[in-house]
ZAMARGU-4260 file (C-alpha; in steps of 0.2 Angstrom, whole numbers, plus 5000, padded with zeros to 4 digits):
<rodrens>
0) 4426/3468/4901 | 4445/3472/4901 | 4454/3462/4914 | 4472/3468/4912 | 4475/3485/4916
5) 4493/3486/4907 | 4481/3499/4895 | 4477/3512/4906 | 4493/3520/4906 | 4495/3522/4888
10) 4477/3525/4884 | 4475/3540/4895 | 4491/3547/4889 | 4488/3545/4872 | 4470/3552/4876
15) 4478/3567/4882 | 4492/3569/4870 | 4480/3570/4855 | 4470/3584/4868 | 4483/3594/4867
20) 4488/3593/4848 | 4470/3596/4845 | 4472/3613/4859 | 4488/3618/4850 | 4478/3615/4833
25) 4464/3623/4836 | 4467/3638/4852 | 4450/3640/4861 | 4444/3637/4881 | 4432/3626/4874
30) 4446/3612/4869 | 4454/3613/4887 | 4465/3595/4885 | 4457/3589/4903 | 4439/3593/4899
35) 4444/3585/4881 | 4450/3571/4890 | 4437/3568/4903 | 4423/3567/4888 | 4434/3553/4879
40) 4439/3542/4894 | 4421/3544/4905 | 4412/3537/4891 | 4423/3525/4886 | 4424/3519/4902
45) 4401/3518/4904 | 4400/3511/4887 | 4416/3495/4889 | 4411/3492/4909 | 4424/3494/4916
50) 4425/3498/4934 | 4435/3517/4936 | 4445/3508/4951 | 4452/3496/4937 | 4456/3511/4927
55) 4463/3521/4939 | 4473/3507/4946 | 4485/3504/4930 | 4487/3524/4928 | 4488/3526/4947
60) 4508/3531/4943 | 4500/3547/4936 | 4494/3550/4952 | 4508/3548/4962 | 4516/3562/4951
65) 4503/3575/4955 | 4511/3579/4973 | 4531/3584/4965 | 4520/3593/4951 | 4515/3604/4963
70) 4530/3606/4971 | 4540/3611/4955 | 4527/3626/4955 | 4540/3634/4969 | 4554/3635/4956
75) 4541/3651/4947 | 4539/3656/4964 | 4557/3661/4967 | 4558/3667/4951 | 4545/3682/4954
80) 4551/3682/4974 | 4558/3701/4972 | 4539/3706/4966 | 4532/3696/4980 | 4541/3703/4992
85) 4537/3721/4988 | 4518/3716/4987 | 4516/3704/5000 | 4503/3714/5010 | 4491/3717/4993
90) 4493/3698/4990 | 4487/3692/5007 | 4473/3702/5005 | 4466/3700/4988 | 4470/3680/4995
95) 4460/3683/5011 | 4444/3689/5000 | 4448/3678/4986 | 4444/3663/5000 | 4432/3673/5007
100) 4421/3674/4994 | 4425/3659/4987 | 4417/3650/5003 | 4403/3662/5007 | 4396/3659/4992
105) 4393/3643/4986 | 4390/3635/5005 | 4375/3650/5006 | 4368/3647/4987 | 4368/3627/4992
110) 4360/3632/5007 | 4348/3644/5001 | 4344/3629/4987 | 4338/3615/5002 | 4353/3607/5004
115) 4358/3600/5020 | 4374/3607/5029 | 4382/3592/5025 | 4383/3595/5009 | 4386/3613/5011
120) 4401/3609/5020 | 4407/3598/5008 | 4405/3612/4994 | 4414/3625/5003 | 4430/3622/5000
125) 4429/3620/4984 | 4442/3631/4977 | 4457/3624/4985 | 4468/3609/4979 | 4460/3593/4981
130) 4470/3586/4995 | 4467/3602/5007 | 4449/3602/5000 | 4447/3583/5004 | 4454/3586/5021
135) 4444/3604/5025 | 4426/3594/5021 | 4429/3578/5031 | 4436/3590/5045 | 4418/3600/5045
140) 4406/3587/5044 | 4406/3586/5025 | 4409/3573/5011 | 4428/3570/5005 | 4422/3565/4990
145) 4409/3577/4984 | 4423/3589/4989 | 4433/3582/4977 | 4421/3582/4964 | 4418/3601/4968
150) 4436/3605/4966 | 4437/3595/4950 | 4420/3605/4942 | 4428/3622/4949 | 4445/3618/4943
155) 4438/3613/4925 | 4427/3629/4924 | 4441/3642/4928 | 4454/3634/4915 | 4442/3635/4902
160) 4431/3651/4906 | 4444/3658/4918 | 4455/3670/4906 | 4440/3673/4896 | 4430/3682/4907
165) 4447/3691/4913 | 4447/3699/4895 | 4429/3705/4896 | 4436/3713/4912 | 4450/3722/4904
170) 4461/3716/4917 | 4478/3715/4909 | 4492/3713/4925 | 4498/3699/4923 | 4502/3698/4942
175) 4482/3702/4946 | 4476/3687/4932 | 4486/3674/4944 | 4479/3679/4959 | 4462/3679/4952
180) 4463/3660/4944 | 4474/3655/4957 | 4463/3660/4971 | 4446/3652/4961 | 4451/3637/4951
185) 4467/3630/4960 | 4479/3619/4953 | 4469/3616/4937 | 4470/3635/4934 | 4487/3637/4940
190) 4491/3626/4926 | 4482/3636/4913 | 4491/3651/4920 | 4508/3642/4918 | 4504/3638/4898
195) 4498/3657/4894 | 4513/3665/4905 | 4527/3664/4914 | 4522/3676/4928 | 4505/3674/4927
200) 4507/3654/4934 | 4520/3661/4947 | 4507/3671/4955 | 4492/3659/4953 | 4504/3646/4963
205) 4506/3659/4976 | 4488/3662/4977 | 4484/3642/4976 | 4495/3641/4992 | 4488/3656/5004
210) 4471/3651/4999 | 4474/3634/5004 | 4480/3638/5022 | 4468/3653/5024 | 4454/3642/5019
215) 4458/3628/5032 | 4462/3639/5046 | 4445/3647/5043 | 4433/3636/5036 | 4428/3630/5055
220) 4422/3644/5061 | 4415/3651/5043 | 4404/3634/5041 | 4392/3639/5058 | 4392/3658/5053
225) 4385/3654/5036 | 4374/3638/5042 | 4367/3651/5056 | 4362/3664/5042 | 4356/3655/5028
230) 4353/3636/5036
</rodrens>
């Protein structure tokens, strides 16, 4: 066992600074530099014993940094404000289905699989940023953390797969590729968006944002709906 913690914050860094030398290296979704980093750290972590409260306590400053990151996703926001303007009705909508769909159907599959509502309800927000997701499952009777979980496994699969699948689709606007990843992977997607294009991140912030506030306005009375049908 490891009892400092002063090597928690230059180990993870290090980790995900060779993730993203090797991404650079070596362009394909498959070497995504979180999933990369996730299968270094987890199994370092099971095989040394140590505790992920110990390791998440000396890197905890990463942590701290996530809400500003967010934050600075305005700045492309204003940048692309002109185009949002003059599409603002298209954009709430394809964010209102987005959400939409994004509930519906992984609460109904979970049900339809035996699980309890609990953990339907904690599943359902699962394409919103942790924090909103965490705050959205407790609020409806489900688990914070297997919401953040969710969120994670969601966020993870849409960075890496996300874009793929947008090219078998032939869907080339770069304004329509943000909506989409930002409306189904969150902030994990949105960052994808910002590395491949400029645009593309403004409007998967955008979308990452409505899709928060539309899933928590709705997710109360959508949770009872879906339960009634496929509970």
């Amino acid at each position: 066992m490891i009892h400092s913690i002063w090597w928690s914050l230059p180990l993870t860094l290090l980790v995900f600074y060779g993730a993203r030398k090797l991404a650079v290296r070596f362009p394909t979704p498959l070497l995504n530099p979180l999933l990369v980093s996730m299968a270094i750290l987890i199994p370092f972590l099971l095989l040394t014993g140590i505790p992920y409260e110990h390791y998440f306590q000396g890197s905890k400053v990463l942590n701290d940094l996530l809400q500003p990151a967010v934050v600075a996703l305005a700045f492309p926001l204003y940048e692309q404000l002109h185009q949002i303007r003059a599409r603002w009705k298209s954009i709430i909508t394809i964010c209102f289905i987005g959400s939409l769909v994004a509930m519906i159907t992984g609460t109904s599959i979970a049900l339809m699989m035996g699980a309890p509502v609990q953990i339907a309800a904690s599943i359902l927000p699962k394409s919103v940023t942790t924090p909103i997701a965490m705050a959205v499952g407790g609020s409806i009777g489900g688990i914070p953390a297997i919401s953040a979980l969710c969120v994670i496994y969601v966020g993870i699969l849409g960075a890496v797969l996300g874009h793929t699948l947008l090219n078998i689709m032939r869907i080339k606007t770069r304004a329509s590729r943000g909506l989409a990843i930002g409306s189904a992977a969150h902030a994990l997607g949105t960052a994808r968006c910002v590395e491949m294009d400029f645009q593309e991140g403004a409007f998967s912030s955008l979308a990452l944002v409505i899709c928060g506030i539309i899933t928590s306005l709705l997710a109360p009375f959508l949770l009872p709906a879906i339960v009634s049908i496929f509970g």
